[in-house]
N, C-alpha and C positions, 0 to 999 in steps of 0.2 A: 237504627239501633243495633242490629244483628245481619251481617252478611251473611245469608248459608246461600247454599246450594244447590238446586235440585236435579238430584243423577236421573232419576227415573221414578216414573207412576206406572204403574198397573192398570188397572180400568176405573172408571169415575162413570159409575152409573147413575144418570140423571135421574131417571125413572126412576130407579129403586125397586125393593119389593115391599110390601106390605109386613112394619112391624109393631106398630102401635107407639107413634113416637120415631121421630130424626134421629140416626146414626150412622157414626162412619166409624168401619172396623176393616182389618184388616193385617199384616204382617210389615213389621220391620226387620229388611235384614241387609248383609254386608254384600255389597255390590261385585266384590271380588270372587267371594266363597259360597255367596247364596247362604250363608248359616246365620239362625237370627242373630240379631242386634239386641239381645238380653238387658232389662231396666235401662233401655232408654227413655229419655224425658219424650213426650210426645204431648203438644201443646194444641188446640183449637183456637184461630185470634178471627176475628170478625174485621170489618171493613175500615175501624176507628185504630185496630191496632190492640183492642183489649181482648186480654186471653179470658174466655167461656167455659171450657173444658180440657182437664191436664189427665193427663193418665202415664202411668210405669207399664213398659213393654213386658210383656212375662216372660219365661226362660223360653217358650216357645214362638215368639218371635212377635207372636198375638196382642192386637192393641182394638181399645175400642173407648171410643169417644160419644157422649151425646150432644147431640144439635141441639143449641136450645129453640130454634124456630126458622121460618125462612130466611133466607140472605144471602152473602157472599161471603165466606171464609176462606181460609189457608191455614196450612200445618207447617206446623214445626217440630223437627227434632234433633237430639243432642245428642251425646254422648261423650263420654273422655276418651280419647282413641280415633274419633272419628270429624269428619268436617261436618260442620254445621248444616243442615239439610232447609229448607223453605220450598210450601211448592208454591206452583201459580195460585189465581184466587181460583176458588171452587164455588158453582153455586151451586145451593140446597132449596130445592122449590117445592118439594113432595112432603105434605108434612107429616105425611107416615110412612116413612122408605127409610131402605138401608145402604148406603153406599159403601162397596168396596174400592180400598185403596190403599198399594202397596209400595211402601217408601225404601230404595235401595239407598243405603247412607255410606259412602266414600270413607275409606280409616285414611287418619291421618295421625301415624301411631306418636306417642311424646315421648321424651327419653324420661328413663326411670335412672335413677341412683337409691339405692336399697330400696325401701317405699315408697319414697317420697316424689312425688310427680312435678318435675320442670316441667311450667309451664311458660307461656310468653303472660306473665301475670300483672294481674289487673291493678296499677297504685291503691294504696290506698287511700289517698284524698281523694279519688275520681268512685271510690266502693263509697266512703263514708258520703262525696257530694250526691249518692245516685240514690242512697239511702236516704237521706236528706228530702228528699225531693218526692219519695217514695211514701215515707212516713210524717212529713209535715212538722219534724223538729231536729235541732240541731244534736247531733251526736252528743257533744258535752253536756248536754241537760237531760239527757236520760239515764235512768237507774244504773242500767247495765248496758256494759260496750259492746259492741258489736265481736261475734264470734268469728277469728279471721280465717284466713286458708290456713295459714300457720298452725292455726292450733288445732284446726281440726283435721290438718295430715299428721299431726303428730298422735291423736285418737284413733286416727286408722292405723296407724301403725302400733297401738296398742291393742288392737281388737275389738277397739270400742263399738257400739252403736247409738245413732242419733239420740236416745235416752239418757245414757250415761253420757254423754257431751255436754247437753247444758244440766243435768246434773251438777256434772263435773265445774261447770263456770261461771253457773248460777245458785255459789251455795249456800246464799241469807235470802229468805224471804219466797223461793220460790219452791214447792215441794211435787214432785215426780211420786206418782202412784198411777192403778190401775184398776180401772172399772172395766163393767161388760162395754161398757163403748169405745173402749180402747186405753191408750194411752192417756192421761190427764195432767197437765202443767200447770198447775195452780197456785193462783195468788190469793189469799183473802179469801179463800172456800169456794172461786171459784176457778173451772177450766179455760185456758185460755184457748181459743180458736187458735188452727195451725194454717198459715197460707204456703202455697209453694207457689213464686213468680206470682203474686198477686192473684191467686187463686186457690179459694179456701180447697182445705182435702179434709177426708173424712176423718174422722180421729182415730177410729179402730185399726188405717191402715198407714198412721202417722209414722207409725215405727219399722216400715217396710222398708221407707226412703235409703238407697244406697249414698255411703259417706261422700263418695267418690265423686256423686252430680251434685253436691252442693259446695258454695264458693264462701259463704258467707252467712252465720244466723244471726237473728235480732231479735231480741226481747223489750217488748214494748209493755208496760204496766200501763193499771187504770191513771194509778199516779203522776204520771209521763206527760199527761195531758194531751195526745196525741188527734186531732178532729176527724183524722183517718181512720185513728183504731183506737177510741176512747177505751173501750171493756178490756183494753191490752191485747198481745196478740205474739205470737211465736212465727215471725217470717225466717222462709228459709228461701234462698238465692243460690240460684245458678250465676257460672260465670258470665255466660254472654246474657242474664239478665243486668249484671252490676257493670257492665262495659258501655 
């Protein structure tokens, strides 16, 4: 699915220390400069290939994941700028330990022309068939079209944020407000869950997500009939998820 890389790990303590509950925390930073690697994607996938636990790297370089129970895992992470990172599998057998683990991620810078980021970019029959496959219906039978790079480099270059984007492209039926739990995309009085790469996020920090690591959104309704995501559902897609 995803070729990365992996430059270098830090320590992978088996043991662990005692913290009430599996985790793996640690620092992502640029292999060259040693300075972190700021809202990279940082993914947790278990031994079938399904990602468990997703988290955004903070400005300080700091990322932390929870385990959900013993097994073998592996990380993944992203950025724009940088080569794709994978490490080995890792086993988790302590099932109250902390493991540290530090991922130097390789730049592999893109050319810019004003905003707008050339990429080696992904067709779009190969986005819509990955979509497809993902969501359980064809593109043309849903409400609303899939949100593409296009238009969402053209919202970064507006100043937009993830809110105001489907806002902006969802503008019958779907209505963008705010509760104590966050951000809410609602169809019919209800929130729509938000997933990023097939893994729900919290709604409070839905609107954190940088425009820049997503390749692709979909809005999926109740009405969509979807057996994946009947109650509907707000995916947002990285590039090397839609590849």
């Amino acid at each position: 699915m995803r070729q990365a890389i992996l430059v270098a790990v830090a320590v992978w303590l088996l043991g662990g220390a005692p913290v009430g509950g599996q985790e793996i925390r640690g620092r992502v930073l640029d292999e060259r400069t040693e300075l972190p690697v700021a809202t990279a994607l940082v993914r947790l996938v278990d031994e079938t290939g399904t990602p468990r636990s997703v988290t955004l790297v903070e400005t300080d370089g700091a990322y932390r994941l929870r385990v959900p129970g013993p097994g073998i895992f592996h990380l993944e992470a992203e950025r724009i700028g940088y080569t794709d990172l994978e490490t080995p599998p890792l086993r988790a057998a302590n099932p109250d330990a902390v493991y540290s683990l530090d991922l130097l991620m390789s730049p592999n810078p893109v050319e810019l022309r004003g905003f707008t980021i050339e990429t080696d970019r992904v067709p779009d029959e190969q986005v819509d068939l990955s979509v497809r496959q993902m969501v359980g219906l064809s593109i043309a039978s849903m409400r609303y079209e899939p949100i593409r790079f296009d238009k969402i480099q053209s919202h970064i270059e507006a100043g937009r944020v993830l809110e105001d984007v489907i806002r902006w492209e969802a503008k019958s039926g779907l209505v963008v407000s705010y509760t104590t739990e966050g951000t809410c995309y609602g169809i019919r009085g209800s929130c729509l869950p938000i997933y990023l790469n097939g893994v729900r996020v919290n709604q409070l920090f839905s609107g954190d997500w940088p425009l820049d690591m997503i390749y692709t959104i979909v809005i999926v309704t109740p009405g969509d009939g979807s057996i994946v995501y009947p109650s509907g559902a707000i995916l947002l897609y990285s590039e090397g998820w839609v590849r």
